[in-house]
NUFIMAR-227717 format. One record per residue: x, y, z of N, C-alpha, C in turn; residue in three letters. Coordinates in nm, 2 decimals. Atoms other than C-alpha are relative to their C-alpha. Example, Ala and Ser with C-alpha at 12.3 -4.5 7.8 and 13.67 -1.06 7.14 Angstrom:
<pts>
PT     n_xx     n_yy     n_zz    ca_xx    ca_yy    ca_zz     c_xx     c_yy     c_zz     r
PT     0.09    -0.12     0.00     1.23    -0.45     0.78     0.09     0.12     0.00   ala
PT    -0.09    -0.11     0.00     1.37    -0.11     0.71    -0.08     0.11     0.08   ser
</pts>
This chain:
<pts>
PT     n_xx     n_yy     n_zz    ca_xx    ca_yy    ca_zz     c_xx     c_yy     c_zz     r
PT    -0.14     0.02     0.06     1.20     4.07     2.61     0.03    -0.15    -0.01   unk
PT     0.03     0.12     0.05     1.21     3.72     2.66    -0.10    -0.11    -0.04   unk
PT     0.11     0.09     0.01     0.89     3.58     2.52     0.10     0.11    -0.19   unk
PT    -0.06    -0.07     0.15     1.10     3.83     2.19     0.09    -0.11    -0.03   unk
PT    -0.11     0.09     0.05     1.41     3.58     2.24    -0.04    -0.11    -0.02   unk
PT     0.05     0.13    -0.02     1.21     3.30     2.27    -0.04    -0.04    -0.20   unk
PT     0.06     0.01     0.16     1.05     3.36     1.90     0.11     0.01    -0.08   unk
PT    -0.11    -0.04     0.08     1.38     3.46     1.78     0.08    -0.16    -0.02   unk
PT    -0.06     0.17    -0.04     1.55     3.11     1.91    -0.13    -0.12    -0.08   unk
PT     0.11     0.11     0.04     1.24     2.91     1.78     0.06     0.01    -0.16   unk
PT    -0.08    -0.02     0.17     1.30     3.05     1.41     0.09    -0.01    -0.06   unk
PT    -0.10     0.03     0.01     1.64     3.01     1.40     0.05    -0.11    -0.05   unk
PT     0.02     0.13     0.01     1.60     2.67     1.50    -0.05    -0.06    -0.10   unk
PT     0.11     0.02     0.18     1.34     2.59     1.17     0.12     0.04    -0.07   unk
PT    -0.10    -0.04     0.17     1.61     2.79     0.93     0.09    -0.07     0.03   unk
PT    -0.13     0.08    -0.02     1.88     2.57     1.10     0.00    -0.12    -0.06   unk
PT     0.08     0.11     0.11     1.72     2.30     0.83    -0.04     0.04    -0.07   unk
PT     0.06    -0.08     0.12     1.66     2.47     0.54    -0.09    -0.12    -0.05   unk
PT     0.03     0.16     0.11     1.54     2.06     0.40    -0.16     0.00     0.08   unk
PT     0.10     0.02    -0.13     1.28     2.08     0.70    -0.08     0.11    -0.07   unk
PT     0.08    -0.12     0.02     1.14     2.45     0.59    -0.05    -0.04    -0.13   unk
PT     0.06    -0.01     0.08     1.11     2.38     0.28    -0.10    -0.16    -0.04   unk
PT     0.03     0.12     0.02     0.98     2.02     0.28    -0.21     0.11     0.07   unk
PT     0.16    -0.05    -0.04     0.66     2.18     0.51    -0.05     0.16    -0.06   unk
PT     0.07    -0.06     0.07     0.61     2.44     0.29    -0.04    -0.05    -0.15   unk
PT     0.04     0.07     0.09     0.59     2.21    -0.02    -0.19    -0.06     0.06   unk
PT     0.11     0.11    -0.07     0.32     2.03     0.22    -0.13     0.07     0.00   unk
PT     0.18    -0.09     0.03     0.06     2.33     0.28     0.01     0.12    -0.05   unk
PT     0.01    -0.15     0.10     0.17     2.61     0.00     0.06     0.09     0.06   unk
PT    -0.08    -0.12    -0.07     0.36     2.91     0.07    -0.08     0.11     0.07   unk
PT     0.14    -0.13    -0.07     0.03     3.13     0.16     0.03    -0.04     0.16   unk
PT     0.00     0.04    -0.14    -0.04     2.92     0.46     0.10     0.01     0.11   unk
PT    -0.09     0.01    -0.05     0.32     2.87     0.54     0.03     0.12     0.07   unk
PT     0.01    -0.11     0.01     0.34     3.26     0.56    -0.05     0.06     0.14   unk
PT     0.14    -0.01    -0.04     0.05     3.29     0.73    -0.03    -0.09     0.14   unk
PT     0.02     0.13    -0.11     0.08     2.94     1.00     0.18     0.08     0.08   unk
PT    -0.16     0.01    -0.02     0.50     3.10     1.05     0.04    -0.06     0.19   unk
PT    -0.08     0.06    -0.18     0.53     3.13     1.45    -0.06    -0.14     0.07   unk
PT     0.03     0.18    -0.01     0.29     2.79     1.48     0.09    -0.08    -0.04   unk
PT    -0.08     0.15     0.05     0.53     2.61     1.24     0.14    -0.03     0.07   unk
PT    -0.11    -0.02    -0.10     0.82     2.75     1.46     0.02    -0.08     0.09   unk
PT    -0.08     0.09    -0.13     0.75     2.63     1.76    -0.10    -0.19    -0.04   unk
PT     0.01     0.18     0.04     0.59     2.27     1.62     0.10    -0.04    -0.05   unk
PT    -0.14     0.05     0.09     0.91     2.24     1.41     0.12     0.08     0.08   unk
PT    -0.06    -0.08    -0.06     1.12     2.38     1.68     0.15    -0.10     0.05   unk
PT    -0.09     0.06    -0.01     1.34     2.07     1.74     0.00    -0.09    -0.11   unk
PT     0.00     0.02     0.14     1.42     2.02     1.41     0.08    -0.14    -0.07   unk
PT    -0.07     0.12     0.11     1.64     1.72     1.41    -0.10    -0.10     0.05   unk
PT     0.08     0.07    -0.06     1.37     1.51     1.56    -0.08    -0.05    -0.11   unk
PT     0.03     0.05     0.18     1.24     1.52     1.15     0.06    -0.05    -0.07   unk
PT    -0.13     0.12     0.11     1.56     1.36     1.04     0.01    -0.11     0.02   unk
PT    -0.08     0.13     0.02     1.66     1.05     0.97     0.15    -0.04     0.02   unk
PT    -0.17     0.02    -0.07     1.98     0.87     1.09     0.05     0.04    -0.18   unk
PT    -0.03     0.01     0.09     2.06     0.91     0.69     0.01     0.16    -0.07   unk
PT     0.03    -0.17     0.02     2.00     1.29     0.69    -0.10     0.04    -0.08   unk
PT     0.15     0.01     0.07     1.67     1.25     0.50    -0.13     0.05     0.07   unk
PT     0.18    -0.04    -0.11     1.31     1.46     0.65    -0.04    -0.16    -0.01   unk
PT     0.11     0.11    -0.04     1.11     1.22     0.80    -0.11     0.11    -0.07   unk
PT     0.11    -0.05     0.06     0.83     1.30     0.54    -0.13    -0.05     0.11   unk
PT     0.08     0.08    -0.01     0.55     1.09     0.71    -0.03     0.09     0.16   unk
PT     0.01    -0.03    -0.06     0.63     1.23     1.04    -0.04     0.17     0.01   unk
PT     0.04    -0.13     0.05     0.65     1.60     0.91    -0.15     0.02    -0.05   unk
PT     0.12     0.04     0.04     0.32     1.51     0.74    -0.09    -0.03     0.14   unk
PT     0.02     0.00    -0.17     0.18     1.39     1.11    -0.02     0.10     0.07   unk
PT    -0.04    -0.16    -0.08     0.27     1.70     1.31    -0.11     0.12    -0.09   unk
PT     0.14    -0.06     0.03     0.07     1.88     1.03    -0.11    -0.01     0.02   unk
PT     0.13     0.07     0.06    -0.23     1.69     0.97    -0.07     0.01     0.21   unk
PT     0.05    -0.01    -0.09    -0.27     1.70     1.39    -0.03     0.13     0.02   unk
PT     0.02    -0.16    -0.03    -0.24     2.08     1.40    -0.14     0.07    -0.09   unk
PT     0.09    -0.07     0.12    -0.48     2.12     1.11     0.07     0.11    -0.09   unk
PT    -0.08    -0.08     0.10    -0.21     2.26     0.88    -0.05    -0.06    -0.16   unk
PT     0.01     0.08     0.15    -0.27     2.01     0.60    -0.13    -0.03    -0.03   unk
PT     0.09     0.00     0.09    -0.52     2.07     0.33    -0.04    -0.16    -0.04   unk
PT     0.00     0.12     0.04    -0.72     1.72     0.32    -0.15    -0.07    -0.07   unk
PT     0.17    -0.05     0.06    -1.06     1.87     0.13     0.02     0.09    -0.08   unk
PT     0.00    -0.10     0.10    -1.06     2.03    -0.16    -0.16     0.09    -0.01   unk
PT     0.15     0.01     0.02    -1.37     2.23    -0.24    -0.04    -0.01    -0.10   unk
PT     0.05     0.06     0.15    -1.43     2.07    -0.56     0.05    -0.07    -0.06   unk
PT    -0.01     0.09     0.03    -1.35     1.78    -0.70     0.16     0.01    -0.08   unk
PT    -0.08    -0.05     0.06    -0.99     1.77    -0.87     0.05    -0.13    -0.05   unk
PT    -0.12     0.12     0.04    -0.75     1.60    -1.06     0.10    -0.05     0.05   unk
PT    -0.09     0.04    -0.08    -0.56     1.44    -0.86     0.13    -0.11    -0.11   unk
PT    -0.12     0.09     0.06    -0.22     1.27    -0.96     0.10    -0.07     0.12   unk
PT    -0.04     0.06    -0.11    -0.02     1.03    -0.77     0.12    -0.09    -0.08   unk
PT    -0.12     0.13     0.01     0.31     0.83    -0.83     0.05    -0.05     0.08   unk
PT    -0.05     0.10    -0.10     0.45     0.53    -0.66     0.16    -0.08    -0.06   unk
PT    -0.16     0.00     0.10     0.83     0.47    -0.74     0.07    -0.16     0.16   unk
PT    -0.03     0.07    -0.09     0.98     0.14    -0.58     0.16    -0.03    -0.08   unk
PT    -0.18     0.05     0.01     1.38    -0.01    -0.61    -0.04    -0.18    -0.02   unk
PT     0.04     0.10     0.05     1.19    -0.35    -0.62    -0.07    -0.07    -0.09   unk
PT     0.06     0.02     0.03     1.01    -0.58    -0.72    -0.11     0.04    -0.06   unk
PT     0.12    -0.11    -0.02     0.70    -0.43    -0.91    -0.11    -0.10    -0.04   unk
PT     0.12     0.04    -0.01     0.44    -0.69    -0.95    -0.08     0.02     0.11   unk
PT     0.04     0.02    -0.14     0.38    -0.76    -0.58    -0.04     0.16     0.03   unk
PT     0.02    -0.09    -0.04     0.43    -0.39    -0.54    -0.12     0.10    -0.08   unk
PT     0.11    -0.07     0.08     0.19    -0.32    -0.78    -0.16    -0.01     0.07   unk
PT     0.11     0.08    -0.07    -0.08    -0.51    -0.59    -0.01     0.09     0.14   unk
PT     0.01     0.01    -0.11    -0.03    -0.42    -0.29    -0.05     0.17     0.00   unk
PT     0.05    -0.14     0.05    -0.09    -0.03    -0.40    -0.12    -0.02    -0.01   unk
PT     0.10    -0.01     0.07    -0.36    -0.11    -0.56    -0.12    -0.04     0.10   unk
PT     0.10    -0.03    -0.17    -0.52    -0.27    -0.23    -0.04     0.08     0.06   unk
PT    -0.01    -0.11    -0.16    -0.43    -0.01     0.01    -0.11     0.11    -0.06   unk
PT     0.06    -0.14     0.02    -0.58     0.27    -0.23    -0.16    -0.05    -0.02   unk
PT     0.14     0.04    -0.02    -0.90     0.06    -0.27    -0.08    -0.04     0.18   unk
PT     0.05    -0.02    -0.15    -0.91    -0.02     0.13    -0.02     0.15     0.07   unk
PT     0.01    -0.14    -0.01    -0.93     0.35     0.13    -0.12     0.06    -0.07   unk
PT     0.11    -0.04     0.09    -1.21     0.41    -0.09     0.03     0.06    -0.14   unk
PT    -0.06    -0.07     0.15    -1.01     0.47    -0.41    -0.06    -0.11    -0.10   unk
PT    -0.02     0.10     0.06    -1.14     0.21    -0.65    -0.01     0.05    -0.14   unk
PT     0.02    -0.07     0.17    -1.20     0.45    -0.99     0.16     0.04     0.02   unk
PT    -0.18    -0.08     0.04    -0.80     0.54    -1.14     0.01    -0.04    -0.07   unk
PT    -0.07     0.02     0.19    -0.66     0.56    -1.49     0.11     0.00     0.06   unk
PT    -0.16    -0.05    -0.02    -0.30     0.47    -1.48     0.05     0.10    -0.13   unk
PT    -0.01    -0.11     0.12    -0.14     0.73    -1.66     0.15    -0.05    -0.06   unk
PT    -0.12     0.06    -0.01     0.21     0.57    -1.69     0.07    -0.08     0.08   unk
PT    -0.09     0.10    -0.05     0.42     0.27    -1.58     0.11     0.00    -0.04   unk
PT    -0.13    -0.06     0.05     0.80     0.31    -1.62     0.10    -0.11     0.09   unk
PT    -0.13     0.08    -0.09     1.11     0.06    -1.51     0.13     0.09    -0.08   unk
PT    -0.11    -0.10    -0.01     1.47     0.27    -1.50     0.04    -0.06     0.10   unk
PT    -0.11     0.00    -0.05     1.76     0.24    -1.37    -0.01     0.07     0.14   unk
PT     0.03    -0.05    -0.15     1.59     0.47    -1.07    -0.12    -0.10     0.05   unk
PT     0.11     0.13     0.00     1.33     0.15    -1.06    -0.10     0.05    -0.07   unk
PT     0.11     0.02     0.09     0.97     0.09    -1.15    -0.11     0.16     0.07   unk
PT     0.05    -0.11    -0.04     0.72     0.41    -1.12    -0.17    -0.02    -0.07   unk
PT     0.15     0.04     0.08     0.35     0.35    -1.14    -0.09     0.19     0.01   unk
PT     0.06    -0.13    -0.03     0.15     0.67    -1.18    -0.15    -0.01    -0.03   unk
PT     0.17    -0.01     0.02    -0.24     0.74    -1.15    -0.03     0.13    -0.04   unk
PT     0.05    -0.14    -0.05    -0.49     1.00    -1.19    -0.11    -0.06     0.04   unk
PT     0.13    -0.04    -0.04    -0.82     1.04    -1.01    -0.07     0.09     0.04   unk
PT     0.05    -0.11     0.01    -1.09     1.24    -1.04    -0.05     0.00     0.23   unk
PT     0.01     0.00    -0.10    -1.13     1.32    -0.64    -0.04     0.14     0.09   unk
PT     0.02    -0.11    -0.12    -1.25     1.59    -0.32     0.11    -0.01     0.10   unk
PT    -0.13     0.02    -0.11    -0.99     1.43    -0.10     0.14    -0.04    -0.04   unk
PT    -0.12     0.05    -0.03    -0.65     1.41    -0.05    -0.03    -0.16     0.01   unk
PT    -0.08     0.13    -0.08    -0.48     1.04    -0.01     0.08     0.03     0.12   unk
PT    -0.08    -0.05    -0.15    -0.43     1.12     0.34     0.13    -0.11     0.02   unk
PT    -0.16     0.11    -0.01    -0.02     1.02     0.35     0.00    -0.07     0.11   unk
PT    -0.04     0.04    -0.11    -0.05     0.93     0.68    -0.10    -0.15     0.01   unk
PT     0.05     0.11     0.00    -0.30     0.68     0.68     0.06    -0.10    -0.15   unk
PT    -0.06     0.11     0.11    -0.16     0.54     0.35     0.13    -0.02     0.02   unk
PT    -0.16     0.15    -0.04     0.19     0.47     0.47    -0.04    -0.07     0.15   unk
PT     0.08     0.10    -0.07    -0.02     0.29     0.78     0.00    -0.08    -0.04   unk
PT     0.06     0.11     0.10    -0.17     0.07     0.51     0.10    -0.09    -0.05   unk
PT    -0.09     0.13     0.01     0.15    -0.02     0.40     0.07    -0.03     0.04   unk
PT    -0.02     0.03    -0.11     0.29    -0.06     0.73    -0.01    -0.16    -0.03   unk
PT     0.09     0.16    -0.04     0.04    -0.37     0.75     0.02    -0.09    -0.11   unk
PT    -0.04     0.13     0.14     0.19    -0.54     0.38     0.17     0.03     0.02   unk
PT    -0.10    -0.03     0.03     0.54    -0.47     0.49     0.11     0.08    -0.09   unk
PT    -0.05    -0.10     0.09     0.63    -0.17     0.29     0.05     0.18     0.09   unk
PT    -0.01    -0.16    -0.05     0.76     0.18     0.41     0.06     0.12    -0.09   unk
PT    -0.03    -0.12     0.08     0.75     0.53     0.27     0.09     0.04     0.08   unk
PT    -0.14    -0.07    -0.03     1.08     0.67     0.24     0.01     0.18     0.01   unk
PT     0.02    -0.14     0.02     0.98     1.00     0.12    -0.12     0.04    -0.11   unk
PT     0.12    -0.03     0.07     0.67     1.20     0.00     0.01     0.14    -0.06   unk
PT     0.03    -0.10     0.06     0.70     1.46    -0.25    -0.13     0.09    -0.05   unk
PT     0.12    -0.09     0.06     0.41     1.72    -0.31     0.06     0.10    -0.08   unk
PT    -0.05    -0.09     0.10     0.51     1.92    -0.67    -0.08     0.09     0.02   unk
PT     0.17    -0.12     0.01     0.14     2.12    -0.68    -0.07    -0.06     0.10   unk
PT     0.12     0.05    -0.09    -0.11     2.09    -0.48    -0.11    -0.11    -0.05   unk
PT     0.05     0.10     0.07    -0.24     1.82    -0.71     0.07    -0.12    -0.03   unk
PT    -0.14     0.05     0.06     0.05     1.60    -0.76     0.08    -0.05     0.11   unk
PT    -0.05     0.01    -0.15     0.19     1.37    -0.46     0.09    -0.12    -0.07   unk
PT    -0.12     0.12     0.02     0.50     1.14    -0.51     0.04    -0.09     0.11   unk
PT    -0.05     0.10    -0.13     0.55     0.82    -0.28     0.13    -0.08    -0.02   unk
PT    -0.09     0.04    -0.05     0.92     0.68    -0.23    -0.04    -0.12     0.04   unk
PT     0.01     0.08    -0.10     0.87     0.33    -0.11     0.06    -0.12     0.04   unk
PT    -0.13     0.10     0.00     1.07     0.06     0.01    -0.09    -0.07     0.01   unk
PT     0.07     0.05     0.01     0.89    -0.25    -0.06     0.08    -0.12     0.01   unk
PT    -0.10     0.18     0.00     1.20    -0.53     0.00    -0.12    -0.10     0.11   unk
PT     0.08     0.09    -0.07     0.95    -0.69     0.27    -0.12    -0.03    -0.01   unk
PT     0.20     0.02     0.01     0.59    -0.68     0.08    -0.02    -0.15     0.00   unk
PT     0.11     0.17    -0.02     0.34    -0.97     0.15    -0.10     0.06    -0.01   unk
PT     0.16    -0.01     0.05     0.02    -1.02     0.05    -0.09     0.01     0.14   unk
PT     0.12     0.04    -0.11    -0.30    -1.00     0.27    -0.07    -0.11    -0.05   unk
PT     0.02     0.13     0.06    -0.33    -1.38     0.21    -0.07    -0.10     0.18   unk
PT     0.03     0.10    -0.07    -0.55    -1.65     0.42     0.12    -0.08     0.03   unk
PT    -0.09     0.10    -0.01    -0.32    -1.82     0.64    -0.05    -0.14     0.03   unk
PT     0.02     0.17    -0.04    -0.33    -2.25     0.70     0.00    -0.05     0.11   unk
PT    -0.02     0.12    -0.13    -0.32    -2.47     0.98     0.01    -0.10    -0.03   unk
PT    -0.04     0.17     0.11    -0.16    -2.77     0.87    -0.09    -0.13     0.10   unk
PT     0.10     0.16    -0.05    -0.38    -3.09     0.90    -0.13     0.03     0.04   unk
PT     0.13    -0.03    -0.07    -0.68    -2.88     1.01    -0.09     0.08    -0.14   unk
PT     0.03    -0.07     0.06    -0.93    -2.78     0.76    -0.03     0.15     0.02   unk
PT     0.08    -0.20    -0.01    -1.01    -2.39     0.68    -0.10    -0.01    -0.13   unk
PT     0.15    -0.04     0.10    -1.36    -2.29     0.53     0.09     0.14    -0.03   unk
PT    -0.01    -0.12     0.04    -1.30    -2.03     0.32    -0.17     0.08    -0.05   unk
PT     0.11    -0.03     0.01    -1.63    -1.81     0.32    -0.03     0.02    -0.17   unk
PT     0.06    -0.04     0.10    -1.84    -1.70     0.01     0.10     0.09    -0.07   unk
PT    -0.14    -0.14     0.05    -1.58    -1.49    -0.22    -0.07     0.09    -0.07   unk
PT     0.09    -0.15     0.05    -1.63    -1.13    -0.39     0.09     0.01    -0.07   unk
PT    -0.13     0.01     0.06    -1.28    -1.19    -0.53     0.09    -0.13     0.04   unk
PT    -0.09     0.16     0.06    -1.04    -1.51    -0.64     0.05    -0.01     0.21   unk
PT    -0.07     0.00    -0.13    -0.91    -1.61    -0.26     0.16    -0.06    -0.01   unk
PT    -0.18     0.00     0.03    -0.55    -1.56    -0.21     0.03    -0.06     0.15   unk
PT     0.00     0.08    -0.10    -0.42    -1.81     0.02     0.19     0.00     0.06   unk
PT    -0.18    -0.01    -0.07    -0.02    -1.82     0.21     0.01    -0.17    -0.02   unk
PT    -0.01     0.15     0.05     0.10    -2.15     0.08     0.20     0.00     0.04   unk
PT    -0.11     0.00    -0.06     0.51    -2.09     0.22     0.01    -0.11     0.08   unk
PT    -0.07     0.14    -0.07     0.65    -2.44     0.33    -0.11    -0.12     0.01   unk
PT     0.11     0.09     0.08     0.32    -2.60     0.17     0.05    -0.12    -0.08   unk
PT    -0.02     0.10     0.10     0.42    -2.94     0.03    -0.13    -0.09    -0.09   unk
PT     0.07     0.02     0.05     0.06    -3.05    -0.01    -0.16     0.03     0.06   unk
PT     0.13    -0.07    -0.07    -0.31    -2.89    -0.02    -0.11    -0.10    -0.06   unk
PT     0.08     0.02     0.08    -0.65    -3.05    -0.11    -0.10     0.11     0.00   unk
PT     0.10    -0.07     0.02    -0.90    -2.83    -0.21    -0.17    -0.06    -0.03   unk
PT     0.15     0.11     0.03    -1.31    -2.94    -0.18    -0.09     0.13     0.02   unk
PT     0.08    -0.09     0.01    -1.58    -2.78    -0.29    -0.17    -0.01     0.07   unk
PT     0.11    -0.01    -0.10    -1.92    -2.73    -0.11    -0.12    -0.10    -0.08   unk
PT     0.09     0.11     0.07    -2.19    -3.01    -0.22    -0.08     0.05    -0.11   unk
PT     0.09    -0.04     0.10    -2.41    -2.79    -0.37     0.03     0.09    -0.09   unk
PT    -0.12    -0.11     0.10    -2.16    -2.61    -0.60     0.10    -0.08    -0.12   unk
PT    -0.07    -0.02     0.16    -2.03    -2.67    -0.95     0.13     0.02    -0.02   unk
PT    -0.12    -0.03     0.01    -1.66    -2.64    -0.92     0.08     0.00    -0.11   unk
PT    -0.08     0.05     0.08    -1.42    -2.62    -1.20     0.14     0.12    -0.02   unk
PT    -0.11    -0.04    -0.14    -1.08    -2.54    -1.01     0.08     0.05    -0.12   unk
PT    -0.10    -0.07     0.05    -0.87    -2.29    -1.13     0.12     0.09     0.09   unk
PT    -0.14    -0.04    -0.10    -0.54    -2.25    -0.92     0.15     0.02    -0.01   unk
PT    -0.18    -0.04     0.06    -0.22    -2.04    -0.95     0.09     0.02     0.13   unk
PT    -0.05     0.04    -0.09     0.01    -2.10    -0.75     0.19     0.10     0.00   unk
PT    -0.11    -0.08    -0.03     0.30    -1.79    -0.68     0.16    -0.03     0.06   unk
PT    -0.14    -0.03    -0.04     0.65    -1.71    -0.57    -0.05     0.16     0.09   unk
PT     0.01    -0.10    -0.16     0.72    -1.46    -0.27    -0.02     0.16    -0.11   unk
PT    -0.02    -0.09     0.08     0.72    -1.20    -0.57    -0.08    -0.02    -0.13   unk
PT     0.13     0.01     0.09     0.40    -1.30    -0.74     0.05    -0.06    -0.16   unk
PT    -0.03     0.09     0.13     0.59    -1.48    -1.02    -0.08    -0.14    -0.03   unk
PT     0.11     0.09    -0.04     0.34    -1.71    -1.16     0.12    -0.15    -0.04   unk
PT    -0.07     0.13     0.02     0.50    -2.08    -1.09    -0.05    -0.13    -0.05   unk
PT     0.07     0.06     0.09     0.27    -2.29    -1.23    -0.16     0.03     0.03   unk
PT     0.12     0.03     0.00    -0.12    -2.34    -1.27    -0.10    -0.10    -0.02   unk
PT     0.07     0.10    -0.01    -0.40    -2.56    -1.26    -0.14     0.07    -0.06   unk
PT     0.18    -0.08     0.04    -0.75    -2.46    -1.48    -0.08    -0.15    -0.08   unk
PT     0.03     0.10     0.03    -0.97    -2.71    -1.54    -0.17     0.04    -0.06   unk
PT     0.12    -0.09     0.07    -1.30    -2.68    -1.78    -0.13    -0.15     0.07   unk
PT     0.05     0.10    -0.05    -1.43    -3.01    -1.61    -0.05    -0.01     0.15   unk
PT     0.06    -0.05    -0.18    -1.64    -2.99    -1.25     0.06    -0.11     0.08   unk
PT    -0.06     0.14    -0.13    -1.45    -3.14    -0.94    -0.06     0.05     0.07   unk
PT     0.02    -0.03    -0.12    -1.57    -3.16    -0.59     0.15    -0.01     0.14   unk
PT    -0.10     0.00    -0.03    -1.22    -3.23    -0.49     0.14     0.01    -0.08   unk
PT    -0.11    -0.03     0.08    -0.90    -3.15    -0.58     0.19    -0.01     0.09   unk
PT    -0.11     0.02    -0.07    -0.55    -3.29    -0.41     0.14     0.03    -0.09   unk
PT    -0.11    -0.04     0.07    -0.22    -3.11    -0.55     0.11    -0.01     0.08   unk
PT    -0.19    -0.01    -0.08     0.19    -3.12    -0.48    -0.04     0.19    -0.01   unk
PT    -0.05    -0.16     0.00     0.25    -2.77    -0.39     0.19     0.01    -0.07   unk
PT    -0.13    -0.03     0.03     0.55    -2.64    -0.62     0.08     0.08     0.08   unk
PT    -0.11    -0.07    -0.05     0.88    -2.59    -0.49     0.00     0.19    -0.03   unk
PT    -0.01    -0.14     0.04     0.92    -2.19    -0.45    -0.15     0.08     0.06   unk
PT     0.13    -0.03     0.02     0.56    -2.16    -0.41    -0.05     0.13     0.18   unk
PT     0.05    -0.08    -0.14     0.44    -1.84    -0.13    -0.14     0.06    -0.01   unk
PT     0.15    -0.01    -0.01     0.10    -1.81    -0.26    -0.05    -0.06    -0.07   unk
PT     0.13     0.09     0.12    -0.21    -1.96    -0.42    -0.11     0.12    -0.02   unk
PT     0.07    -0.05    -0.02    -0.46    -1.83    -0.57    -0.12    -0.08    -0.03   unk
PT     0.07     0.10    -0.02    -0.77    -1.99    -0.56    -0.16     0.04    -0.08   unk
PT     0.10    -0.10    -0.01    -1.10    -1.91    -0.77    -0.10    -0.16    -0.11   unk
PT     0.09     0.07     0.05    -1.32    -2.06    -1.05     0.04     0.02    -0.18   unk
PT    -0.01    -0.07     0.17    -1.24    -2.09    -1.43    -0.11     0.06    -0.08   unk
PT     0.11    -0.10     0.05    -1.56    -1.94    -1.52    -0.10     0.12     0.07   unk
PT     0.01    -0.07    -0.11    -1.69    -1.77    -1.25    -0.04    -0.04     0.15   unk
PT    -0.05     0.00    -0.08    -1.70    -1.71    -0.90    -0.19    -0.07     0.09   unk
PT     0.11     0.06    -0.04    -2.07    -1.79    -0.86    -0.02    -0.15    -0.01   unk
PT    -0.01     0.13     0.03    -1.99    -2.16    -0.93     0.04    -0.01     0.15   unk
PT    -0.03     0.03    -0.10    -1.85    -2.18    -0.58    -0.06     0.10     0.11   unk
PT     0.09    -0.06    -0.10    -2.13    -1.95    -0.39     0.05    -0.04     0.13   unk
PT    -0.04     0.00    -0.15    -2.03    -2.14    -0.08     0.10     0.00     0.07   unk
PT    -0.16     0.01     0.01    -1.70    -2.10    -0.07     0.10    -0.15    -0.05   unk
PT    -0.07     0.13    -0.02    -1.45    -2.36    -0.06     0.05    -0.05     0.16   unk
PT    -0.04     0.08    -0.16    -1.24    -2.60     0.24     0.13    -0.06    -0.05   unk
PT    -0.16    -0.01     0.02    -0.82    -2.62     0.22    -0.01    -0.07     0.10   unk
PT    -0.02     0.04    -0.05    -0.71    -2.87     0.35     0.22     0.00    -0.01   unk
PT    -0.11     0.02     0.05    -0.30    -2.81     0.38     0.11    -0.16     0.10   unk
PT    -0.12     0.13    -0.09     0.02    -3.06     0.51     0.13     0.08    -0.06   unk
PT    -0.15    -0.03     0.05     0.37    -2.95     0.50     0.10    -0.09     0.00   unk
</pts>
């Protein structure tokens, strides 16, 4: 009789959030849901513990709680079309990048964008890829944890089809930081090296003896706005610049390619 009230009180508690029930059955399909019920009860049994001070599911966390129980589908068995949108209130260069990272430090690097959109509800980037796995949410709002971004909320329409929410007012790049007055080797590159140049008044850049240099350097705002640049068709082995006012990144590479500076380069900054 009471292990009866106990299930009765657990269930209750779940329908006492209709936003909650139905959020984790968007998450693993109504079969499962059906089928998982007196598990999801008592995992989702203290139901405000998924809200937010704003009255909003904690998506990420609800997401979490699954993905530890082995509720959430994160293997398809056969390859699918996957779809994915990314919707921010900011900024959308920086935010564009910083996506574009996270899903490649993930092992995403094949995706067609299928539409880009700015409105009055902000900017909305959308993909597809052809894929076996889920974009496990949980490790991708991790990812952009670490560039200062957080998912607000994660919609699943189909089981094909994931929507990310993301507040992005605090992104930063994963940029080489300086030590003023001390040089930094920058190793062999595989891509342009993106450097933190914030309260930078002046850098020299020098290139390795046995390397061909012909310096091509853009020089950003905190919001990847390009503030000026430097491209030169002429080989330096050094190169001393003003850093522009405004300026929160550099980028740093080769005007023709990247094998001209095989050994990297050596920043030297001053603020």
């Amino acid at each position: 009789m009471k292990l009866l009230l106990l299930i009765v009180w657990l269930s209750l508690t779940l329908y006492a959030n209709p936003l909650l029930d139905e959020k984790i059955k968007s998450y693993i399909g109504g079969t499962k849901y059906e089928t998982q019920k007196n598990l999801i009860n008592v995992l989702f049994a203290r139901s405000e513990e998924f809200v937010k001070a704003n009255g909003t599911i904690d998506s990420i966390k609800v997401i979490t709680v699954l993905k530890q129980n082995g509720l959430l589908k994160l293997l398809y068995d056969n390859p699918v079309h996957l779809r994915l949108a990314f919707r921010t209130m900011q900024d959308p260069i920086i935010f564009l990048k910083i996506i574009n990272e996270t899903l490649e430090s993930m092992g995403y690097n094949y995706f067609l964008t299928n539409n880009a959109l700015r409105d009055s509800t902000g900017f909305v980037w959308e993909i597809y890829l052809q894929t076996e796995h889920i974009v496990d949410p949980v490790a991708f709002a991790k990812a952009l944890e670490l560039r200062g971004c957080s998912v607000n909320n994660v919609i699943n329409n189909d089981n094909h089809y994931w929507f990310y929410d993301i507040n992005s007012e605090n992104a930063y790049l994963s940029a080489k930081e300086l030590e003023i007055s001390i040089s930094t080797n920058l190793g062999k590159p595989l891509k342009p090296y993106w450097v933190r140049a914030k309260g930078l008044k002046e850098i020299t850049i020098s290139a390795h003896a046995g390397d061909k240099w012909f310096p091509h350097v853009v020089f950003f705002d905190e919001n990847l706005h390009v503030i000026n640049a430097i491209k030169s068709v002429e080989s330096m082995k050094n190169l001393k610049v003003k850093v522009p006012e405004g300026t929160s990144y550099l980028k740093l590479s080769d005007t023709f390619m990247l094998e001209n500076i095989k050994h990297g380069l050596t920043v030297l900054a001053k603020d």
